[in-house]
MIMI-359805 format. One record per residue (C-alpha): residue number from 1; residue in one letter; x, y, z. Coordinates in nm, 4 decimals. Example, Ala and Ser with C-alpha at 12.3 -4.5 7.8 and 13.67 -1.06 7.14 Angstrom:
// MIMI-359805
   tilo   kollum         c1         c2         c3
      1        A     1.2300    -0.4500     0.7800
      2        S     1.3670    -0.1060     0.7140
//
This chain:
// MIMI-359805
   tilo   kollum         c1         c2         c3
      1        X    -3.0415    -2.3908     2.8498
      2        X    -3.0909    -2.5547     2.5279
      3        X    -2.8467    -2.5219     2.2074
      4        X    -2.9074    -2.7103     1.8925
      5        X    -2.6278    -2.7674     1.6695
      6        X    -2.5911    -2.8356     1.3268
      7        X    -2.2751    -2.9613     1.2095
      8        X    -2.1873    -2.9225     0.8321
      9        X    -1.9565    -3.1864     0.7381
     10        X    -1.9108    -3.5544     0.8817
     11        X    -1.5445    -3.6181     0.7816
     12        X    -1.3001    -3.7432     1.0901
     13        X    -1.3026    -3.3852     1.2933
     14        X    -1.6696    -3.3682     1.2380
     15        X    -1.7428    -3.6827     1.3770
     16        X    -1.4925    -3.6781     1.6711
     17        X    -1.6844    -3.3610     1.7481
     18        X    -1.9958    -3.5523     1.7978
     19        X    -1.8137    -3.8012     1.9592
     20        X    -1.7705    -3.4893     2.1994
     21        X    -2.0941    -3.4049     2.2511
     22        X    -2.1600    -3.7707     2.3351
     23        X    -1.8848    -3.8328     2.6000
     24        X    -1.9278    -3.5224     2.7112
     25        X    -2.2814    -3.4314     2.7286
     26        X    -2.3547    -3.4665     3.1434
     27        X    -2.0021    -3.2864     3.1879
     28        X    -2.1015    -2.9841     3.0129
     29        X    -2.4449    -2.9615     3.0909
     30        X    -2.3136    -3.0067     3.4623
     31        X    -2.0285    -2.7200     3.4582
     32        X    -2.2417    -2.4728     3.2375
     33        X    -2.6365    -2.5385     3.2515
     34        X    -2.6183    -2.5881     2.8319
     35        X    -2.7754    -2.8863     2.7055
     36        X    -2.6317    -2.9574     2.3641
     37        X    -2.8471    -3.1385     2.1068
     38        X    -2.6896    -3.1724     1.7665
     39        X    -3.0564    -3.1822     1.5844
     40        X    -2.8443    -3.2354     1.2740
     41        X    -2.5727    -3.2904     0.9823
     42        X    -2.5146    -3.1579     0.6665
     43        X    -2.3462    -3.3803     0.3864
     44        X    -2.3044    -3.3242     0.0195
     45        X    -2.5859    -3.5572    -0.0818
     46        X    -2.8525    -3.4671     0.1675
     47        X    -2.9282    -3.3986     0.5559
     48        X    -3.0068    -3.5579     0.8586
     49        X    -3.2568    -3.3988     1.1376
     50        X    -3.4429    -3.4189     1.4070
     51        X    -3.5375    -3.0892     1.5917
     52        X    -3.4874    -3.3205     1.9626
     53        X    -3.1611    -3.4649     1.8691
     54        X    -3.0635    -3.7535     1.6894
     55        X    -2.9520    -4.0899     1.7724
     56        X    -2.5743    -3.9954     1.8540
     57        X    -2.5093    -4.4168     1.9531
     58        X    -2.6691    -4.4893     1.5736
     59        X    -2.4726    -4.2421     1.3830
     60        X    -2.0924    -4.2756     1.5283
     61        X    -2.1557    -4.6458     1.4458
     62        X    -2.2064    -4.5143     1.0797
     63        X    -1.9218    -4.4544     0.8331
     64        X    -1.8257    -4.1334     0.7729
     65        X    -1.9289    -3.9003     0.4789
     66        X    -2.2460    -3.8405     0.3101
     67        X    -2.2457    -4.2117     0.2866
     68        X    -2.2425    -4.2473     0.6941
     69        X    -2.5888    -3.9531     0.6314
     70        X    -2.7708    -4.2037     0.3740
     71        X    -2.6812    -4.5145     0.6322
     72        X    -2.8163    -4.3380     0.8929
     73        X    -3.1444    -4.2409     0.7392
     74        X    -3.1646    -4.5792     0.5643
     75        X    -3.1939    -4.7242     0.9546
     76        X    -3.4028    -4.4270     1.0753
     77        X    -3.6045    -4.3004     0.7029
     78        X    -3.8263    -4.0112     0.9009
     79        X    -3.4686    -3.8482     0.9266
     80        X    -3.3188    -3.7816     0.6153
     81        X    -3.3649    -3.5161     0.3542
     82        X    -3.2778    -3.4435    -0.0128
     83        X    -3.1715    -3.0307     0.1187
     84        X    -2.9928    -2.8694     0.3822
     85        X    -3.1876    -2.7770     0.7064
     86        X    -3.0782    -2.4703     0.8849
     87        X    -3.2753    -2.4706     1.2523
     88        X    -3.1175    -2.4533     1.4999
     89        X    -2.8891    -2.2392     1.7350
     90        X    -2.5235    -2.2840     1.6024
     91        X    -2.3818    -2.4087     1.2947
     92        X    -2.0659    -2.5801     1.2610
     93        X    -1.8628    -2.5398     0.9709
     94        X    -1.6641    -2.9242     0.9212
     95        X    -1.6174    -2.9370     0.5913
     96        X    -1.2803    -2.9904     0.4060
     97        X    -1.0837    -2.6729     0.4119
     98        X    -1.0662    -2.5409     0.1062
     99        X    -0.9212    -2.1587    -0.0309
    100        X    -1.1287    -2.0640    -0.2870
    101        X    -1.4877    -2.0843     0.0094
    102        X    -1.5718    -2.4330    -0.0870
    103        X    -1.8995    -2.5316    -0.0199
    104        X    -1.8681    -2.4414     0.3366
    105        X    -1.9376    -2.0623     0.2618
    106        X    -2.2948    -2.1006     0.0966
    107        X    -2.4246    -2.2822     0.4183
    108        X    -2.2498    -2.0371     0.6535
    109        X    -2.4447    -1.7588     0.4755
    110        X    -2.7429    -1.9691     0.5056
    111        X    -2.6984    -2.0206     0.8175
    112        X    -2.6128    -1.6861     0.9391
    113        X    -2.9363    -1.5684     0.7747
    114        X    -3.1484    -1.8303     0.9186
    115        X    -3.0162    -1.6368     1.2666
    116        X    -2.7712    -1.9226     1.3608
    117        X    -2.4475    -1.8524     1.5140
    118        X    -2.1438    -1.9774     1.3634
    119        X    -1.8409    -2.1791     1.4644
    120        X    -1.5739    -2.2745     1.2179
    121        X    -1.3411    -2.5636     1.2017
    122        X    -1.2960    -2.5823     0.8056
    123        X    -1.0540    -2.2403     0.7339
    124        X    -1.1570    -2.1909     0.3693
    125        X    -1.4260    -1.9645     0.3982
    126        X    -1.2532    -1.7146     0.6386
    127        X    -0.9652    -1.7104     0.4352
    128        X    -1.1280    -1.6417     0.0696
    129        X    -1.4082    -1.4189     0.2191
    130        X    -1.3232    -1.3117     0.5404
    131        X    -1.5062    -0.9712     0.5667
    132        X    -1.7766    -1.0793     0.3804
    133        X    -1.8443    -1.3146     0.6625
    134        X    -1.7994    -1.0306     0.9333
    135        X    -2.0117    -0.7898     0.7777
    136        X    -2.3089    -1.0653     0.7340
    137        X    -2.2878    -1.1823     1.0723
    138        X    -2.2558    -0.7775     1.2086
    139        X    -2.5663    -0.7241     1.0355
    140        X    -2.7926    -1.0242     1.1397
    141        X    -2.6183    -1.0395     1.4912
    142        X    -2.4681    -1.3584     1.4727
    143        X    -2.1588    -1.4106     1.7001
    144        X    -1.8577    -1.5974     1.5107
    145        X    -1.6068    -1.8303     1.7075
    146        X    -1.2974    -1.9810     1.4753
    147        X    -1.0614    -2.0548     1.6979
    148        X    -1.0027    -2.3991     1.5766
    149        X    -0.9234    -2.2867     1.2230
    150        X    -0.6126    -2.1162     1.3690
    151        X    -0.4001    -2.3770     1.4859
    152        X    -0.6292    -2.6286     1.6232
    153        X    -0.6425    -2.7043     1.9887
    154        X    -0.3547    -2.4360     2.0404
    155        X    -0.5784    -2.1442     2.2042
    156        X    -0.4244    -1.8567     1.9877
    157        X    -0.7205    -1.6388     1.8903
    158        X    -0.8853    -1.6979     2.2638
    159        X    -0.5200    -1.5307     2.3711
    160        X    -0.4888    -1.2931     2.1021
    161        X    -0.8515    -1.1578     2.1542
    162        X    -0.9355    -1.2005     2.5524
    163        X    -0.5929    -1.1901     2.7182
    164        X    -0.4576    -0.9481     2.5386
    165        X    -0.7848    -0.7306     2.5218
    166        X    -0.6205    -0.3356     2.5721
    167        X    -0.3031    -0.4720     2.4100
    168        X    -0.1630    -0.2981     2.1014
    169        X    -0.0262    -0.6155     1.9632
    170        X     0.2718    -0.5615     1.7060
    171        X     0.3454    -0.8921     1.6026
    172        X     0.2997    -1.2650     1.6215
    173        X     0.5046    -1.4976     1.5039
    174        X     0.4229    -1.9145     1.4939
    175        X     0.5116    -2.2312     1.4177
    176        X     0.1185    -2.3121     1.3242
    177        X     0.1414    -2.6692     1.1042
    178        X     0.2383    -2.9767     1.3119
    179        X     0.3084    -3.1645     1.0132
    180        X     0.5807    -2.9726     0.9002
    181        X     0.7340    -2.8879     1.2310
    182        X     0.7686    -3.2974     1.2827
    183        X     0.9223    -3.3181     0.9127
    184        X     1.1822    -3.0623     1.0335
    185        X     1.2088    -3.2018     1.3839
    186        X     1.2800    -3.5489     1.1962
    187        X     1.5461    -3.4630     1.0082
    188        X     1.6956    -3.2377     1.3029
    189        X     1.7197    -3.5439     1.5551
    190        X     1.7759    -3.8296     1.3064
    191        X     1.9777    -3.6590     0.9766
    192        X     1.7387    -3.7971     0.7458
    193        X     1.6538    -3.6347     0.4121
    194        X     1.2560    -3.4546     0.3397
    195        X     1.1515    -3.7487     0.1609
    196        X     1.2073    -3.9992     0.4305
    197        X     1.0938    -3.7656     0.7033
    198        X     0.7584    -3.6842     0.4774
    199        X     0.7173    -4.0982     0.4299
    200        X     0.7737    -4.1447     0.8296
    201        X     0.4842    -3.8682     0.8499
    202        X     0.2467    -4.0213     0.6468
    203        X     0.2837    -4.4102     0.7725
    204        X     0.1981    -4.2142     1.0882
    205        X    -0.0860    -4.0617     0.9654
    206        X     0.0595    -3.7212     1.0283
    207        X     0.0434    -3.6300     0.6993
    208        X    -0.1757    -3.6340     0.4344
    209        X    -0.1173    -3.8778     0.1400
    210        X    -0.0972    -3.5089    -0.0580
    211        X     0.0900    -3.3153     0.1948
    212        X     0.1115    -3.0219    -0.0531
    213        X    -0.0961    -2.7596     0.1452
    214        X     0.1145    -2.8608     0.4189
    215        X     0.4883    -2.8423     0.2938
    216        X     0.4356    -2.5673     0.0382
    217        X     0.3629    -2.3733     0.3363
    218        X    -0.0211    -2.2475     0.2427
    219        X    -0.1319    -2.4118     0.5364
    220        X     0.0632    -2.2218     0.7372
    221        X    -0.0476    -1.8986     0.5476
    222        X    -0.4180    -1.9084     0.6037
    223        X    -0.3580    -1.9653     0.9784
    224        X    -0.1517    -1.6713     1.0600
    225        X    -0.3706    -1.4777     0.7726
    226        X    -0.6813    -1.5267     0.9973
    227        X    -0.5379    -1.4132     1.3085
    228        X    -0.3706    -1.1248     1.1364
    229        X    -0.6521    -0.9862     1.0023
    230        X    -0.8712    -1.0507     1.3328
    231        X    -0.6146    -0.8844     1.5514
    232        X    -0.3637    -0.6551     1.3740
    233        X    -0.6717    -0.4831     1.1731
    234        X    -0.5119    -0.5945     0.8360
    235        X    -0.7865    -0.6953     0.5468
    236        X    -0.5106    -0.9294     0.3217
    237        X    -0.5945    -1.1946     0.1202
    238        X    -0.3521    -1.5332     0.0521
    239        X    -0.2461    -1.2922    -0.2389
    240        X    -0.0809    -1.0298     0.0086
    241        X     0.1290    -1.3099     0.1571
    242        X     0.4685    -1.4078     0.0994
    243        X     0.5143    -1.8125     0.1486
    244        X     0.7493    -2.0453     0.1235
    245        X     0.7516    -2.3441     0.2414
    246        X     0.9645    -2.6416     0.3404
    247        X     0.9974    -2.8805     0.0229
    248        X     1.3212    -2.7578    -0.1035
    249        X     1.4987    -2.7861     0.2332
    250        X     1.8136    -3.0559     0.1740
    251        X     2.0325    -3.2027     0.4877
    252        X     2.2543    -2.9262     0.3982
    253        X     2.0376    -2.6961     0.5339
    254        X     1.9835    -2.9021     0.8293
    255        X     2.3280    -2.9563     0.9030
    256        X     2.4307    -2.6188     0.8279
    257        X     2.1960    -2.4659     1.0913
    258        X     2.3427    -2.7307     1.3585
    259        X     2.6421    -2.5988     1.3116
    260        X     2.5261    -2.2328     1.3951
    261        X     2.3630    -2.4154     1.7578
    262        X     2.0213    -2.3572     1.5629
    263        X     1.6685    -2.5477     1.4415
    264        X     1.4985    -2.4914     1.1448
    265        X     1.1671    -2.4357     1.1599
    266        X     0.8224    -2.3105     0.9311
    267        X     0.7651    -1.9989     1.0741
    268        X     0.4426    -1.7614     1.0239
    269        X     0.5425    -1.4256     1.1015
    270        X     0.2956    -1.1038     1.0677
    271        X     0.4436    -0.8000     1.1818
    272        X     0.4223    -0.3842     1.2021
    273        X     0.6515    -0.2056     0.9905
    274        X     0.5596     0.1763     0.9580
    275        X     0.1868     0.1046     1.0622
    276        X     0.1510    -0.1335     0.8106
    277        X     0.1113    -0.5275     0.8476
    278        X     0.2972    -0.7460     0.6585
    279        X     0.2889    -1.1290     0.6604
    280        X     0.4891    -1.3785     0.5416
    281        X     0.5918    -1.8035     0.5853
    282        X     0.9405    -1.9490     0.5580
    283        X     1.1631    -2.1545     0.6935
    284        X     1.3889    -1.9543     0.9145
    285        X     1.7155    -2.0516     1.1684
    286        X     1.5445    -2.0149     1.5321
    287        X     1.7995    -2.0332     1.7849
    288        X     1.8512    -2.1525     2.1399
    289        X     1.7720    -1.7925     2.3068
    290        X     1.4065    -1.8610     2.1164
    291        X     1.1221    -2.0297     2.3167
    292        X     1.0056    -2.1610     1.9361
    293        X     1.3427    -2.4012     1.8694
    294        X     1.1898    -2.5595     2.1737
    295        X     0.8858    -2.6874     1.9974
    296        X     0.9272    -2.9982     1.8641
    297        X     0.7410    -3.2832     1.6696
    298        X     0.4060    -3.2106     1.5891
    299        X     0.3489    -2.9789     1.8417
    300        X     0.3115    -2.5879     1.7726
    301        X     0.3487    -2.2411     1.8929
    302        X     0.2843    -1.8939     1.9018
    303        X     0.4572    -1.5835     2.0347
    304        X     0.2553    -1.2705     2.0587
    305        X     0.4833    -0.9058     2.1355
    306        X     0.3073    -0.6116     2.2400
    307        X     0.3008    -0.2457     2.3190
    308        X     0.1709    -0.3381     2.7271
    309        X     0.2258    -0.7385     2.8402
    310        X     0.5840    -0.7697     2.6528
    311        X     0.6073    -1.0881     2.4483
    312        X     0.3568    -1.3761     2.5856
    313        X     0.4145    -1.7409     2.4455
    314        X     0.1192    -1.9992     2.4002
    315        X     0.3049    -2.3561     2.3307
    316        X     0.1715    -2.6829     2.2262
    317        X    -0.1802    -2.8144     2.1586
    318        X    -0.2774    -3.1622     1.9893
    319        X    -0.2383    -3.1520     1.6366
    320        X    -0.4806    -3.3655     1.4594
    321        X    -0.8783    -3.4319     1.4311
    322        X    -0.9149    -3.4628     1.8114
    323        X    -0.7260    -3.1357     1.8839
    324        X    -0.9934    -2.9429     1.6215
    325        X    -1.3165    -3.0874     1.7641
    326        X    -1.1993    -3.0069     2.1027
    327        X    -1.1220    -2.6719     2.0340
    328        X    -1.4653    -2.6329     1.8132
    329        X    -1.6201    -2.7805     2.0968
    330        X    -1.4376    -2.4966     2.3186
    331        X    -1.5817    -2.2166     2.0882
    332        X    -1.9905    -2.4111     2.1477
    333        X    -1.9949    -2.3670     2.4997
    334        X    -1.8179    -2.0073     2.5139
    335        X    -2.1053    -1.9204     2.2742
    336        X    -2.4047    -2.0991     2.4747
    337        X    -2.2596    -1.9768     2.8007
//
């Protein structure tokens, strides 16, 4: 079975998702009968496609970016174009995640129309317009897959939606940003203050060179706002949330936890409280008799507590580029299959 893809976005997770494709073309096609052709990418200064697959070897060699788009049609000029293509079987949505929709919204609607299925990696456009999105797709019959915008290769929506299908679930609570759960870790193990633990992050490429949507906890937010509202029936916005996050937290608070036989953590927490949901990211004491004070570094995880299967705990999951590609990868061959 053939499935063309068009990715939107060549940053690093879009092309270590190629990469994917690539390395693992003869696996997949092997295990599941889908041959995946990535017929093109989307850029902000143009497009490249071709219907029977492009040159994968020619355009990993290529920078990334738009630029890496232009360098590849420069070597292969039948390829590129001024405008956004949209043919093809599932769209990919790579681009940087951003709050407000970004541009990654107008070519998911695009797409959607053009009767593509969608698969997102980028979080921005499910957290500004989430049932927009639903109610498009519902309507042209386009099947969604975002498990990668939840907490990247951690499975949590592929849990929280198969495994626990029949489940009343009344809560789930996370540790859902690697960065800050290695800041924390850091200055747990070592007694080191934010600032050094943030600097050890970023010479480690952990975090960002602006960490902000990481520390000030919005990161965090979107994640468990996504899952809330795709499995506790809640339609919030980033608005309904309450958030803090971790850039006030001094070695006091570090060593005063210790003292209680406790972590600190960034947790995401959504919960039922008189049949309604309500959501909210802080640091909070997690101690020993917790399987979250467990997680450490940049890993992350998730505890889900329900009305039928008691409390079930998904743990771990790579936490960077890699990690999201696999997982959008993951969410391709579920929908091709």
């Amino acid at each position: 079975m053939d499935k063309r893809i068009i990715v939107c976005g060549y940053g690093n997770v879009g092309k270590k998702l190629i990469k994917l494709i690539k390395d693992k073309y003869s696996e997949i096609y092997e295990q599941y009968n889908v041959n995946l052709i990535l017929s093109g990418v989307i850029g902000s200064k143009g497009c490249i496609f071709e219907y029977n697959g492009l040159n994968l070897d020619m355009l990993l060699e290529c920078t990334t970016g738009s630029d890496g788009l232009i360098e590849y049609g420069e070597k292969n000029s039948d390829s590129f174009y001024n405008y956004p293509i949209y043919e093809g079987d599932i769209f990919v949505d790579c681009t940087p995640s951003d709050i407000n929709g970004g541009v990654g919204l107008g070519h998911t609607i695009n797409a959607i129309n053009s009767g593509m299925d969608i698969v997102f990696l980028s979080k921005g456009s499910l957290v500004s317009n989430f049932s927009f999105i639903m109610n498009t797709a519902k309507e042209k019959d386009a099947k969604i897959k975002y498990s990668g915008a939840t907490a990247a290769a951690l499975p949590t929506m592929d849990v929280g939606q198969y495994s626990l299908a029949g489940c009343k679930i009344n809560s789930i609570k996370g540790i859902l940003n690697g960065t800050t759960n290695y800041i924390l870790s850091k200055m747990h193990q070592s007694n080191i203050s934010f600032n050094e633990a943030l600097i050890e992050a970023q010479e480690k490429g952990i975090a960002e060179r602006n960490p902000k949507l990481d520390i000030e906890g919005t990161d965090s937010a979107t994640k468990i706002l996504i899952l809330a509202n795709s499995l506790m029936n809640s339609e919030y916005s980033l608005r309904d949330i309450s958030i803090k996050g971790i850039d006030e937290i001094k070695q006091e608070d570090i060593k005063r936890a210790k003292n209680k036989n406790a972590k600190l953590k960034l947790l995401a927490y959504a919960y039922k409280e008189n049949d309604k949901v309500n959501i909210e990211v802080k640091p909070m004491e997690v101690y020993q008799n917790d399987i979250l004070s467990y997680v450490e570094d940049t890993n992350k995880g998730v505890v889900f507590s329900t009305d039928t299967m008691g409390e079930i705990y998904v743990l771990g999951g790579a936490s960077n580029p890699l990690g999201a590609a696999a997982a959008g990868l993951k969410d391709i061959i579920n929908l091709s299959r």
